[in-house]
PyMOL Python script that loads the backbone (N, CA, C, O; Angstrom):
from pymol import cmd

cmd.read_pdbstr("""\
ATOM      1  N   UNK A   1      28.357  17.916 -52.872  1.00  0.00           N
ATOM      2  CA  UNK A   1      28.182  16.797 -51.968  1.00  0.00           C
ATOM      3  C   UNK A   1      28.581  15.508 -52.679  1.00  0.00           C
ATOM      4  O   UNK A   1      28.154  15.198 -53.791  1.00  0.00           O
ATOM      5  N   UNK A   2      29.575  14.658 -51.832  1.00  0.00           N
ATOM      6  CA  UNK A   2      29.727  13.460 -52.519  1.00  0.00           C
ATOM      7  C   UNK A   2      28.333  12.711 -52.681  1.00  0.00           C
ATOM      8  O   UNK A   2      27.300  13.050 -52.104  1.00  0.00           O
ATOM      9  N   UNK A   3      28.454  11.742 -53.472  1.00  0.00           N
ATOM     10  CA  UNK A   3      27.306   9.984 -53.431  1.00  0.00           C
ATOM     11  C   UNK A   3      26.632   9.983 -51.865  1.00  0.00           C
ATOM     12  O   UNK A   3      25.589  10.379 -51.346  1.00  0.00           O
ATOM     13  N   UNK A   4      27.643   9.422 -51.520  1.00  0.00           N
ATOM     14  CA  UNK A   4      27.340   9.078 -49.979  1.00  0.00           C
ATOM     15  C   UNK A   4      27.103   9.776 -49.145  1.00  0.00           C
ATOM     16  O   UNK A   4      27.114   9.180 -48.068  1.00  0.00           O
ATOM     17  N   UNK A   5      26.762  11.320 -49.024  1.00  0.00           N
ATOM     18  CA  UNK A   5      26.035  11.931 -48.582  1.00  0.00           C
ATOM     19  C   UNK A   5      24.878  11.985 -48.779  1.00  0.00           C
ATOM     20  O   UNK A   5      23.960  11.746 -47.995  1.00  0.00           O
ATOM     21  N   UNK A   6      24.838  12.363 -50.043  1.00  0.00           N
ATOM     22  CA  UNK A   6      23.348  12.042 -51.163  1.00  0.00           C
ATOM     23  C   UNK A   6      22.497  11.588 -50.695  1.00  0.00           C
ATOM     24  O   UNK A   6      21.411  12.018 -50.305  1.00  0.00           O
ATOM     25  N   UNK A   7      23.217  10.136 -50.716  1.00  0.00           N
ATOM     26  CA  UNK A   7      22.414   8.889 -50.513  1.00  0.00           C
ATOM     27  C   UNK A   7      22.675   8.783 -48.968  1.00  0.00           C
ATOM     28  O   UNK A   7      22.101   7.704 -48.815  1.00  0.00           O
ATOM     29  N   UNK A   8      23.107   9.099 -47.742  1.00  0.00           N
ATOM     30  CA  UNK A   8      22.431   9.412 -46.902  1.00  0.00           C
ATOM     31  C   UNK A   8      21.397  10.064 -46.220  1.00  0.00           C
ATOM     32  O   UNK A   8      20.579   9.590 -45.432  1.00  0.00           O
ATOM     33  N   UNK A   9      21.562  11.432 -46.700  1.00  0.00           N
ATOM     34  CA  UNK A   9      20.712  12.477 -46.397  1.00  0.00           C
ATOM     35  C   UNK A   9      19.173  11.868 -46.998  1.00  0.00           C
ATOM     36  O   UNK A   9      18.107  12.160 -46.456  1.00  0.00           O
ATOM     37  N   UNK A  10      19.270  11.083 -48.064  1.00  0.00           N
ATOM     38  CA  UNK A  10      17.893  10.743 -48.991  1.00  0.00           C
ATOM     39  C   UNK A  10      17.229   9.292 -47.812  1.00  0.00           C
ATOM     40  O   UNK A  10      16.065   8.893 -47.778  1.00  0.00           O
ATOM     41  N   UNK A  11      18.237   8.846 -47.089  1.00  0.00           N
ATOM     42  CA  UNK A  11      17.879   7.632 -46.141  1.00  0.00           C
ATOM     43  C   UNK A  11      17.254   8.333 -44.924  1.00  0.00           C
ATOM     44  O   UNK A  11      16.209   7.926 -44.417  1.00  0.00           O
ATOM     45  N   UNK A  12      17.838   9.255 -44.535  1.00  0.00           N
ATOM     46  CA  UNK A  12      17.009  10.469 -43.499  1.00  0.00           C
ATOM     47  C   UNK A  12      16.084  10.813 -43.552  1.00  0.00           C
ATOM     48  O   UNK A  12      15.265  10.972 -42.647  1.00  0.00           O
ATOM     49  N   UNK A  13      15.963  11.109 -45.199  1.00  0.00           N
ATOM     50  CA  UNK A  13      14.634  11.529 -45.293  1.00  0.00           C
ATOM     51  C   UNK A  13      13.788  10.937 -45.139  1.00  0.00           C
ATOM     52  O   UNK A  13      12.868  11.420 -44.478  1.00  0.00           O
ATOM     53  N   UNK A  14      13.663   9.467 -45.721  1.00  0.00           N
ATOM     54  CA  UNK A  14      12.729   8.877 -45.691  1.00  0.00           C
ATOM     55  C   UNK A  14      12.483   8.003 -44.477  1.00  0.00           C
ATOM     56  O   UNK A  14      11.748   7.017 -44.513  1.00  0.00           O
ATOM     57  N   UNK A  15      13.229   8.474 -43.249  1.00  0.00           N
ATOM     58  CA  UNK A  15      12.955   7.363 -42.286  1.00  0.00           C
ATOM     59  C   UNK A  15      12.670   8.467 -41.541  1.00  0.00           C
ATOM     60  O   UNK A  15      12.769   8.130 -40.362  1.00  0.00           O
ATOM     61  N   UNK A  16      12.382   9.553 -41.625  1.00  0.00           N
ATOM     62  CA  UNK A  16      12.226  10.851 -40.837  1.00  0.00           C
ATOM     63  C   UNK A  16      10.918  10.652 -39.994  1.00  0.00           C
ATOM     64  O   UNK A  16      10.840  10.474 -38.778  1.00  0.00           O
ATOM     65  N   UNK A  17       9.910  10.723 -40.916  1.00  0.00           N
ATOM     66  CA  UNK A  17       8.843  10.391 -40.037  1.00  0.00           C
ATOM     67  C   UNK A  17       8.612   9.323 -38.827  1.00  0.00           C
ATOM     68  O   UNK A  17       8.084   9.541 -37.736  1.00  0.00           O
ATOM     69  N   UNK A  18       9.277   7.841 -39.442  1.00  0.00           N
ATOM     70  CA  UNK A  18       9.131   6.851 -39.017  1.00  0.00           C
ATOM     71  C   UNK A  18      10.063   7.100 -37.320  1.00  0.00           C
ATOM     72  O   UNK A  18       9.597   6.512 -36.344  1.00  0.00           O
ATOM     73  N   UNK A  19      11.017   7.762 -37.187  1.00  0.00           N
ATOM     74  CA  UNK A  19      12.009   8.058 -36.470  1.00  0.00           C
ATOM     75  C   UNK A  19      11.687   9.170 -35.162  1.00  0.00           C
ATOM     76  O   UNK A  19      11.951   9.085 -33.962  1.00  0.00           O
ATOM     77  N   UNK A  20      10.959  10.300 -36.012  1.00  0.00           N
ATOM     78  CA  UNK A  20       9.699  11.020 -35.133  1.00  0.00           C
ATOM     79  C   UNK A  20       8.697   9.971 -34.610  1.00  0.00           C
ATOM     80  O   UNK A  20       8.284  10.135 -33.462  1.00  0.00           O
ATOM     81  N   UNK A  21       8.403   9.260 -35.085  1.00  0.00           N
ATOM     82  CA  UNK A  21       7.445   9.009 -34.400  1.00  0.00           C
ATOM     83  C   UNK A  21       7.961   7.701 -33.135  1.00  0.00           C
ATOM     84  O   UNK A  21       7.491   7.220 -32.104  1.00  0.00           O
ATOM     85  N   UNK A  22       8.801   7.592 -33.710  1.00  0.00           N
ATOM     86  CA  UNK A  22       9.796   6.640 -32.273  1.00  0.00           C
ATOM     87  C   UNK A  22      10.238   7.643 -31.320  1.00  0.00           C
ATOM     88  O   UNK A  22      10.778   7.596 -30.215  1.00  0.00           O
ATOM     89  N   UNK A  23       9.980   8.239 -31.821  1.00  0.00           N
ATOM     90  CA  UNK A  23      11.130   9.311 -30.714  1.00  0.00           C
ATOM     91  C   UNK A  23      10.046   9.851 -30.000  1.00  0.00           C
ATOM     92  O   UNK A  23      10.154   9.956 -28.778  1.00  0.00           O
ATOM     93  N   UNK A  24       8.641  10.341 -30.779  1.00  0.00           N
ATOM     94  CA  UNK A  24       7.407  10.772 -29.439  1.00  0.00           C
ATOM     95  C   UNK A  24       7.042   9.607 -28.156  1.00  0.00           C
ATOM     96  O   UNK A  24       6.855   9.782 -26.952  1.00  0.00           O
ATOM     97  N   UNK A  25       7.038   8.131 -29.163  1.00  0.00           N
ATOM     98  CA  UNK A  25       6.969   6.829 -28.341  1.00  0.00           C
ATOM     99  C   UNK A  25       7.846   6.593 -26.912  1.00  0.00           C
ATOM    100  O   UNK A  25       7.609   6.103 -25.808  1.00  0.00           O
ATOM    101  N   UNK A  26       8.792   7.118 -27.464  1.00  0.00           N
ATOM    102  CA  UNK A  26       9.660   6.900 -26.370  1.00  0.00           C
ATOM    103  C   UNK A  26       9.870   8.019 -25.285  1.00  0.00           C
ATOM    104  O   UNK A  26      10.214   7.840 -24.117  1.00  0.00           O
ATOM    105  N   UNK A  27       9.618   9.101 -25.856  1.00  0.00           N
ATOM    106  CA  UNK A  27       8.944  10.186 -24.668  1.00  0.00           C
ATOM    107  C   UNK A  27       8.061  10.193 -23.684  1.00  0.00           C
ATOM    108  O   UNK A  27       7.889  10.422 -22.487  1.00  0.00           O
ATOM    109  N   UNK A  28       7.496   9.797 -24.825  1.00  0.00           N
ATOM    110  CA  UNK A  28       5.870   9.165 -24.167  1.00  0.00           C
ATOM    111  C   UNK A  28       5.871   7.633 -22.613  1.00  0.00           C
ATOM    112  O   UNK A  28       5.175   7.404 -21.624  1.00  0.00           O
ATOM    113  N   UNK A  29       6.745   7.168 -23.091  1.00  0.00           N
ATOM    114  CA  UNK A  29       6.967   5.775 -22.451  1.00  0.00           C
ATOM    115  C   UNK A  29       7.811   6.092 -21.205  1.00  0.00           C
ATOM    116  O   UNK A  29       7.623   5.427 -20.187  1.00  0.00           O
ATOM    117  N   UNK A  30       8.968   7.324 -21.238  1.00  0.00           N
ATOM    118  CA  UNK A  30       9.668   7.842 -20.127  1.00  0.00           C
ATOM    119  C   UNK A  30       9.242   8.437 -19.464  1.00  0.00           C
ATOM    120  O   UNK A  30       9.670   8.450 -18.309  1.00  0.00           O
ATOM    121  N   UNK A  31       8.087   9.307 -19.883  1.00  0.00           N
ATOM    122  CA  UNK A  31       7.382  10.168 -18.999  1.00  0.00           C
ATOM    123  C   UNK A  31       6.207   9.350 -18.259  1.00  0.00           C
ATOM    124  O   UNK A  31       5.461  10.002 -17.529  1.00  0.00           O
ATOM    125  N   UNK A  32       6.045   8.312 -18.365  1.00  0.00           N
ATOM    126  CA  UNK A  32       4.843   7.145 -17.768  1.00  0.00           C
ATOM    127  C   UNK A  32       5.547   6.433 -17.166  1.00  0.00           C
ATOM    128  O   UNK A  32       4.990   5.658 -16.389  1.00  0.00           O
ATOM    129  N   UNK A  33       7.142   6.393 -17.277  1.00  0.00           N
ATOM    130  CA  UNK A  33       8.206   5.233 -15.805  1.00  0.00           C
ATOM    131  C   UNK A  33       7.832   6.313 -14.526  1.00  0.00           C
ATOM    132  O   UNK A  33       7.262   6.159 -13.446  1.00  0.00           O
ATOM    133  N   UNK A  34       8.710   7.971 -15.507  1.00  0.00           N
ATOM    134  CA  UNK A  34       9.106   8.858 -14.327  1.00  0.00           C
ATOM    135  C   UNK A  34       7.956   9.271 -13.286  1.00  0.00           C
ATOM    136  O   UNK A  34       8.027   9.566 -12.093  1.00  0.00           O
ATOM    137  N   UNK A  35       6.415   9.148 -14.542  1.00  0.00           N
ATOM    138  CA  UNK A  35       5.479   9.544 -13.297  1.00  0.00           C
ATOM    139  C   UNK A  35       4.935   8.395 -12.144  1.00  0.00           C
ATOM    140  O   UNK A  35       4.684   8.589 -10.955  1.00  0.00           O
ATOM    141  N   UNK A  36       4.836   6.961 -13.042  1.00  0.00           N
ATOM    142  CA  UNK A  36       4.921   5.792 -11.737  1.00  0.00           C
ATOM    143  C   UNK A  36       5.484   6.013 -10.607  1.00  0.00           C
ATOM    144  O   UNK A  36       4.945   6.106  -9.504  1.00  0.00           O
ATOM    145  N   UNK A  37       7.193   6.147 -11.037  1.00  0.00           N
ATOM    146  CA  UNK A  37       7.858   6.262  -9.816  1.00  0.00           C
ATOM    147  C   UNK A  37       7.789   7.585  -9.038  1.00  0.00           C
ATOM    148  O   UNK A  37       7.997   7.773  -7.840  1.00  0.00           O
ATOM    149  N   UNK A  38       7.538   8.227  -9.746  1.00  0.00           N
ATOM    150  CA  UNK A  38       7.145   9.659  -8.547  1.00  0.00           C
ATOM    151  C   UNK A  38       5.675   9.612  -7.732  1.00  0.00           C
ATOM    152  O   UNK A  38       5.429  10.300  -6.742  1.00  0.00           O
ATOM    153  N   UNK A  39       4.802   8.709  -8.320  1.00  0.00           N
ATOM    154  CA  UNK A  39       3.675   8.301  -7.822  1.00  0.00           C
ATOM    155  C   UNK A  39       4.209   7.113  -6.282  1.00  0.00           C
ATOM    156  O   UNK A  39       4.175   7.329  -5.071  1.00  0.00           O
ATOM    157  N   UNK A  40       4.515   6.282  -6.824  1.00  0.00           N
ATOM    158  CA  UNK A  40       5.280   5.447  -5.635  1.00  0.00           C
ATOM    159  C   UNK A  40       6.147   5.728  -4.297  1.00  0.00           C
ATOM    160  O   UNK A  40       6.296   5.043  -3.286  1.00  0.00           O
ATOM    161  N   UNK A  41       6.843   7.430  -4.797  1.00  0.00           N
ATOM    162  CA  UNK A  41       8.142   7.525  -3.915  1.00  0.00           C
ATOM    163  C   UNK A  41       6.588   8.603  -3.275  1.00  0.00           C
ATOM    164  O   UNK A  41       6.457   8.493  -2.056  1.00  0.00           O
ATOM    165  N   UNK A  42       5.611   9.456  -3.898  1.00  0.00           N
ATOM    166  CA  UNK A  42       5.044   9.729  -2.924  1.00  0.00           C
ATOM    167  C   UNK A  42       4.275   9.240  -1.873  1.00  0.00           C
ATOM    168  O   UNK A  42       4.094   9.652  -0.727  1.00  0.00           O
ATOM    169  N   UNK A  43       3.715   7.951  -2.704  1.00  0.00           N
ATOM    170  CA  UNK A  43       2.878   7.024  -1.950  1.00  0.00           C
ATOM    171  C   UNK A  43       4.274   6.615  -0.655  1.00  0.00           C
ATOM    172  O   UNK A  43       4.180   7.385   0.301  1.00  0.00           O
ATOM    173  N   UNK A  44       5.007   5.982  -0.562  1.00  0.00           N
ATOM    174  CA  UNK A  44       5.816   6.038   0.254  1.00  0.00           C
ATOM    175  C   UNK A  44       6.378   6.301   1.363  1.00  0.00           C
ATOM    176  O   UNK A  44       6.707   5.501   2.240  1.00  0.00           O
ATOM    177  N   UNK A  45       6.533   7.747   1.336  1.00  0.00           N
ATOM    178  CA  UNK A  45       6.684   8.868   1.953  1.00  0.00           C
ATOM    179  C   UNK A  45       5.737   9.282   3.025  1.00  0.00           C
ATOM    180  O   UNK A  45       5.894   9.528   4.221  1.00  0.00           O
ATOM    181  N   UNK A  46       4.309   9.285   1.927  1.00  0.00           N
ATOM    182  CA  UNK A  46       3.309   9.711   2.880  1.00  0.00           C
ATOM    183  C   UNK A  46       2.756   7.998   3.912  1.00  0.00           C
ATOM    184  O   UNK A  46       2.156   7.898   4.982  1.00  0.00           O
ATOM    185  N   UNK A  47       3.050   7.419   3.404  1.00  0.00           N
ATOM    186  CA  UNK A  47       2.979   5.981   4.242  1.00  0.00           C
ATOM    187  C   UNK A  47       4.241   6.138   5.577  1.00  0.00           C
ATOM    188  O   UNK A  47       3.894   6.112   6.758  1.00  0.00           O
ATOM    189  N   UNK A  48       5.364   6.260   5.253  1.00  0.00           N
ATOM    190  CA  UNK A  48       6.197   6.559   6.555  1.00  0.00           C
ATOM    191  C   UNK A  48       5.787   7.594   7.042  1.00  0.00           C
ATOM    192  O   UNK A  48       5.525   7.311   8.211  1.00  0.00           O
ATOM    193  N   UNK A  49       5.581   8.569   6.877  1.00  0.00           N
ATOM    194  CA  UNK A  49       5.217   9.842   8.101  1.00  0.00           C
ATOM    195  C   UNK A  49       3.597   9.149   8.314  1.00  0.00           C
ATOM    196  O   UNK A  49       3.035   9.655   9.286  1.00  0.00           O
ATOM    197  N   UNK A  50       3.042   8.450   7.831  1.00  0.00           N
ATOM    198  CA  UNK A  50       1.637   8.301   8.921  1.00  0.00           C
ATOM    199  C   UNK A  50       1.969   7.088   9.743  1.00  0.00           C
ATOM    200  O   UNK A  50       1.271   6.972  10.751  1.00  0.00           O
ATOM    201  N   UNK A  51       3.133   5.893   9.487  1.00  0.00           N
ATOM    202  CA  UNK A  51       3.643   5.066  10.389  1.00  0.00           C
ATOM    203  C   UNK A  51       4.363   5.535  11.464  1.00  0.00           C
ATOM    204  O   UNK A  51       4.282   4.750  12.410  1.00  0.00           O
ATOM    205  N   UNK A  52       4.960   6.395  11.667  1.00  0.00           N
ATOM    206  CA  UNK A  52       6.172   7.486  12.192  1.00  0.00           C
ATOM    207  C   UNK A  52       5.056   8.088  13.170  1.00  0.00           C
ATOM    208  O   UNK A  52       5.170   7.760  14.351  1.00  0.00           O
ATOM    209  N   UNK A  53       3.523   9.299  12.674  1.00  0.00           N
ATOM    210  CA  UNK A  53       3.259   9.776  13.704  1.00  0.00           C
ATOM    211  C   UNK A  53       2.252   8.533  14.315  1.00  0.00           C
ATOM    212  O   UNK A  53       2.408   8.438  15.532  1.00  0.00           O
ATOM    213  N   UNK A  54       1.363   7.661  13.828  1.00  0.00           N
ATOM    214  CA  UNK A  54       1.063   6.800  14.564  1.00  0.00           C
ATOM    215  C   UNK A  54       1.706   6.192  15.921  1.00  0.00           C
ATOM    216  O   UNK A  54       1.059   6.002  16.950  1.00  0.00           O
ATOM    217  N   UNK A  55       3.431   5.849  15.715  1.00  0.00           N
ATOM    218  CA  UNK A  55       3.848   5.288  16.747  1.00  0.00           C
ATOM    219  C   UNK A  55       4.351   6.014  17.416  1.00  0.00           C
ATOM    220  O   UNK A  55       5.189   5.474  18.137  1.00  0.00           O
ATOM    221  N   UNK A  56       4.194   7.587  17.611  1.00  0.00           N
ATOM    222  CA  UNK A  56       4.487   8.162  18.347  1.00  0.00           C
ATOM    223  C   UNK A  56       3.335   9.051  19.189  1.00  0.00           C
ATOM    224  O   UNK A  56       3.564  10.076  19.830  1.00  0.00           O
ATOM    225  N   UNK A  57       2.008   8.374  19.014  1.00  0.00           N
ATOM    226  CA  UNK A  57       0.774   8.536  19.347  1.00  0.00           C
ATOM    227  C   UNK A  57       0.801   7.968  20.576  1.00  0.00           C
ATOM    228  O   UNK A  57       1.561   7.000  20.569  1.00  0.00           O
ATOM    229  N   UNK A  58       0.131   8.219  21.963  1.00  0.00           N
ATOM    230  CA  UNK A  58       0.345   7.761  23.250  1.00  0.00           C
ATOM    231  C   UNK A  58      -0.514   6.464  22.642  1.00  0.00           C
ATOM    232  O   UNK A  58      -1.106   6.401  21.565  1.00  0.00           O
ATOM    233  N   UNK A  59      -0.350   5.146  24.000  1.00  0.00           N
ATOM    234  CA  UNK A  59      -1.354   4.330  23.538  1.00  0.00           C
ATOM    235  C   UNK A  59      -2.183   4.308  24.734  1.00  0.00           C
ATOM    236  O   UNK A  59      -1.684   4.389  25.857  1.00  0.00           O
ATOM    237  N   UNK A  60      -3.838   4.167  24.463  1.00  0.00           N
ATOM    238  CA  UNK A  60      -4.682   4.409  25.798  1.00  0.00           C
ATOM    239  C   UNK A  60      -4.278   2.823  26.314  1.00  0.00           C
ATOM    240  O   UNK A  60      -3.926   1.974  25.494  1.00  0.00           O
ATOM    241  N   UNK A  61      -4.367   2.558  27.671  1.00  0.00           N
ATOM    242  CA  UNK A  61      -4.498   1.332  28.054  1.00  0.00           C
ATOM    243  C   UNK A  61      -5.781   0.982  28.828  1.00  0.00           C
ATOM    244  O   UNK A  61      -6.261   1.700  29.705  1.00  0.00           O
ATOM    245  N   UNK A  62      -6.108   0.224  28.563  1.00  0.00           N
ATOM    246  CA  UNK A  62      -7.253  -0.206  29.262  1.00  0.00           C
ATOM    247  C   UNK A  62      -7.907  -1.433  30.254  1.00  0.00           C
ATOM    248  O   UNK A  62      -8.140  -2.482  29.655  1.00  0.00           O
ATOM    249  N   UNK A  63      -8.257  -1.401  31.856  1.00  0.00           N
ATOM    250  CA  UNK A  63      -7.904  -1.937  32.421  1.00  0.00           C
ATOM    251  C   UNK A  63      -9.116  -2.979  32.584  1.00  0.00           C
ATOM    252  O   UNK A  63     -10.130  -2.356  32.899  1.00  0.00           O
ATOM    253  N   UNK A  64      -9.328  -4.243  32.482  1.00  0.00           N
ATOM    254  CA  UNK A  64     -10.450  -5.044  32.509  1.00  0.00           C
ATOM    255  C   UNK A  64     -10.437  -5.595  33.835  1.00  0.00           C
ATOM    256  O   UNK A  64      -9.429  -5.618  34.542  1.00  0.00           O
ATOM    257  N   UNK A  65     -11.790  -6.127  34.233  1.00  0.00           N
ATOM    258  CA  UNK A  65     -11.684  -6.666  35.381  1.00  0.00           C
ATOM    259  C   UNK A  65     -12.330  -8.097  35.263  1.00  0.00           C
ATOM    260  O   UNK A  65     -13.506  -8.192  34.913  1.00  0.00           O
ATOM    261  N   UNK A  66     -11.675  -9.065  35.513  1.00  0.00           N
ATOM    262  CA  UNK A  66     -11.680 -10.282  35.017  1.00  0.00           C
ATOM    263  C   UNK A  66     -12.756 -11.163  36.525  1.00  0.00           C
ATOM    264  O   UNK A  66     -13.119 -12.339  36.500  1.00  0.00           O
ATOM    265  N   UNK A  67     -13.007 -10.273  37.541  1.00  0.00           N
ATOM    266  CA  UNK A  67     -13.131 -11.178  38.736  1.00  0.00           C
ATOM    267  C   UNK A  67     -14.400 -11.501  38.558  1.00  0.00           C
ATOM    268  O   UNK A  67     -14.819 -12.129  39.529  1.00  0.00           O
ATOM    269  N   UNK A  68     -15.450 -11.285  37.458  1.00  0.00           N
ATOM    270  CA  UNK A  68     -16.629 -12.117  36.984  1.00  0.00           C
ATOM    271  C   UNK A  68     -16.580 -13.316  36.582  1.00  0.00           C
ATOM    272  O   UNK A  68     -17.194 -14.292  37.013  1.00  0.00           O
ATOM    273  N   UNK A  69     -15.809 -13.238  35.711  1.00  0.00           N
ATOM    274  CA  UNK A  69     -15.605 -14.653  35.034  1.00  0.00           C
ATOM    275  C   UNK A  69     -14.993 -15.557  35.855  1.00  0.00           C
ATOM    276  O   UNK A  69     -15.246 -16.755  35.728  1.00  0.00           O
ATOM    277  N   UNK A  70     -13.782 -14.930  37.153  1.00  0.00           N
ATOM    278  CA  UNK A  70     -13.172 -16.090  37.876  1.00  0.00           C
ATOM    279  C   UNK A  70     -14.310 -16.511  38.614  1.00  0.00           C
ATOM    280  O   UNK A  70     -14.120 -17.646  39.054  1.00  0.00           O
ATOM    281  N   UNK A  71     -15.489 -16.014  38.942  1.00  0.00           N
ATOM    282  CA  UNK A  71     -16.532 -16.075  39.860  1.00  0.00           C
ATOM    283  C   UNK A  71     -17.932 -16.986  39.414  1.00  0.00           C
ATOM    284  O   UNK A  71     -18.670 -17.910  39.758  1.00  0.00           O
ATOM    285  N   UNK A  72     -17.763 -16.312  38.732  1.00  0.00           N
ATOM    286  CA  UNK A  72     -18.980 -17.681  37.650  1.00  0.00           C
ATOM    287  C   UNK A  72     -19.152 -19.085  38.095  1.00  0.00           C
ATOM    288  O   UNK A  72     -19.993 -19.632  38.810  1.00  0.00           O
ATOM    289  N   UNK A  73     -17.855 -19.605  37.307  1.00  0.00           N
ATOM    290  CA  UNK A  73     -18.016 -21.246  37.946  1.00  0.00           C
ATOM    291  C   UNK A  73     -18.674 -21.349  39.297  1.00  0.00           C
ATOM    292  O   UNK A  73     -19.810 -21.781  39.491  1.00  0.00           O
ATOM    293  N   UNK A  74     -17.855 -20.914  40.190  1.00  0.00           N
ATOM    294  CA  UNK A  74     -18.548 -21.039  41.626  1.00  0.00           C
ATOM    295  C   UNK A  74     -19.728 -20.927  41.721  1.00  0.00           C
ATOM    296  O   UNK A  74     -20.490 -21.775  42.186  1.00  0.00           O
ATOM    297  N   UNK A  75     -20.156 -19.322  41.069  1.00  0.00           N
ATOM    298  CA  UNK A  75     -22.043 -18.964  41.680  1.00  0.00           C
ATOM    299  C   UNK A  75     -23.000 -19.767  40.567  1.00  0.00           C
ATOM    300  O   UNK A  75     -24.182 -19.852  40.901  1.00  0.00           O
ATOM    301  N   UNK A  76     -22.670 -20.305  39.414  1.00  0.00           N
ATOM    302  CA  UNK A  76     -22.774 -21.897  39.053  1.00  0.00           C
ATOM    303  C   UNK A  76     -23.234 -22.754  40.049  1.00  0.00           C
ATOM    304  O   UNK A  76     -24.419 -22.999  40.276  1.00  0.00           O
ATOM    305  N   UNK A  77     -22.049 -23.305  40.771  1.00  0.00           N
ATOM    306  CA  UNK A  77     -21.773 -24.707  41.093  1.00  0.00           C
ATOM    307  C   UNK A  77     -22.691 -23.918  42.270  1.00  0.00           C
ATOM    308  O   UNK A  77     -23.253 -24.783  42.942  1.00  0.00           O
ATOM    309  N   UNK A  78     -23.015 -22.618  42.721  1.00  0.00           N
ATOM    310  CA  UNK A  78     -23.776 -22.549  43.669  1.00  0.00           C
ATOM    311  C   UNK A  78     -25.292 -22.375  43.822  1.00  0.00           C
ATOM    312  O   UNK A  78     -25.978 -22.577  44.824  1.00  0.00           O
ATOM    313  N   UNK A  79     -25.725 -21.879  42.381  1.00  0.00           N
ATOM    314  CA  UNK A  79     -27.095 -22.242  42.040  1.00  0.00           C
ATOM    315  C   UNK A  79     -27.807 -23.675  41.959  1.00  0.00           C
ATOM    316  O   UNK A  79     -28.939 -24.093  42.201  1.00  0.00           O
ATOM    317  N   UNK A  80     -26.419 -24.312  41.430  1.00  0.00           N
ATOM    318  CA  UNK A  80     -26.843 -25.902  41.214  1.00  0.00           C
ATOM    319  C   UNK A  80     -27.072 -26.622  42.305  1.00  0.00           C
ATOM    320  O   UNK A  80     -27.972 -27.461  42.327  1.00  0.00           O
ATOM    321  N   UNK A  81     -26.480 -26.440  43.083  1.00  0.00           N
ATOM    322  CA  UNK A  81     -26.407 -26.909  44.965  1.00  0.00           C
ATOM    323  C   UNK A  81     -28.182 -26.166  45.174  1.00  0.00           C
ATOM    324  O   UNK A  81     -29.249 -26.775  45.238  1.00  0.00           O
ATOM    325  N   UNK A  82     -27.975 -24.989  45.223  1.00  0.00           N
ATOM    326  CA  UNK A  82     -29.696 -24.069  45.643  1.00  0.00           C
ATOM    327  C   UNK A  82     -30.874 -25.295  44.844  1.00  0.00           C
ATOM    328  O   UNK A  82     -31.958 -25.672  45.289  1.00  0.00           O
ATOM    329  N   UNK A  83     -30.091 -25.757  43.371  1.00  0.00           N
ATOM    330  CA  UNK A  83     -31.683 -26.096  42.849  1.00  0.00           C
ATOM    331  C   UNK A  83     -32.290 -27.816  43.182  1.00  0.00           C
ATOM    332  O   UNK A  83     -33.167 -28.651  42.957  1.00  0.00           O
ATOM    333  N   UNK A  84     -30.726 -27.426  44.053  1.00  0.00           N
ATOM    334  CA  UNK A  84     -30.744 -29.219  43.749  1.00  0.00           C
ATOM    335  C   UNK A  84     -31.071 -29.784  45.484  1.00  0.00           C
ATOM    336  O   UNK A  84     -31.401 -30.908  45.863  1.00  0.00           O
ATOM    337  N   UNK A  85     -30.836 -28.559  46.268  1.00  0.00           N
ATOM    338  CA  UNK A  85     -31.812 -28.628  47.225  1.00  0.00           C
ATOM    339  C   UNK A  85     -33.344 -28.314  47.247  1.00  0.00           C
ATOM    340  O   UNK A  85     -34.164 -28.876  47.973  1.00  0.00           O
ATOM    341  N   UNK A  86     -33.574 -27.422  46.423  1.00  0.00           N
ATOM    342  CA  UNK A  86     -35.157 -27.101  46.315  1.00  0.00           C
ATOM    343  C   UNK A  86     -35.688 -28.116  45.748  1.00  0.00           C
ATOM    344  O   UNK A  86     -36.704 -28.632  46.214  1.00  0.00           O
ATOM    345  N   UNK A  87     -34.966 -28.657  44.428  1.00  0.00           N
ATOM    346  CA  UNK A  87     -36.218 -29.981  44.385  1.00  0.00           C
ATOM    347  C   UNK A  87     -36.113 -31.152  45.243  1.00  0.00           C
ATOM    348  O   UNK A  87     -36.887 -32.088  45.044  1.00  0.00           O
ATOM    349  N   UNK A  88     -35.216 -31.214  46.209  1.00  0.00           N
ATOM    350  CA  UNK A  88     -35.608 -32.734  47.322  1.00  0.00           C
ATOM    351  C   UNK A  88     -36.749 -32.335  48.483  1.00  0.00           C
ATOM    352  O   UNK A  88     -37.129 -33.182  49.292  1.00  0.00           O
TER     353      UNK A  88
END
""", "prot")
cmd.dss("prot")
cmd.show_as("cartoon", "prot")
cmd.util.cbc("prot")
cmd.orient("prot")
């Protein structure tokens, strides 16, 4: 082996560990993007199919009848007339 192998292979060595242990780091760090985003694309997913069957859910309608309230004022203004004859 020439020098400069030597003295490479001896630079390998000693950065070996340091290099493993970048290299678990960074495993480590890819496998915590890939599971976010697989967490997200499921969250997602299951968010459109419950928007999807929601709006394809009939909608009940429901019919109010308002002719109390148009009526009020009047049987009001018609008690007030009743009380306002009873006390003269």
């Amino acid at each position: 082996m020439s020098q400069e192998k030597v003295d490479k292979y001896k630079k390998e060595k000693a950065d070996r560990k340091k290099n493993i242990k970048k290299q678990k780091l960074q495993n480590v760090a890819r496998k915590c993007v890939v599971g976010v985003i697989g967490i997200a694309l499921i969250g997602w997913i299951g968010y459109s199919a419950y928007d999807t069957y929601q709006s394809n859910r009939p909608v009940d309608e429901v019919q109010i009848d308002y002719t109390a309230m148009d009526e009020l004022p009047q049987e009001l203004a018609a008690a007030q007339e009743a009380d306002a004859a009873a006390a003269e």
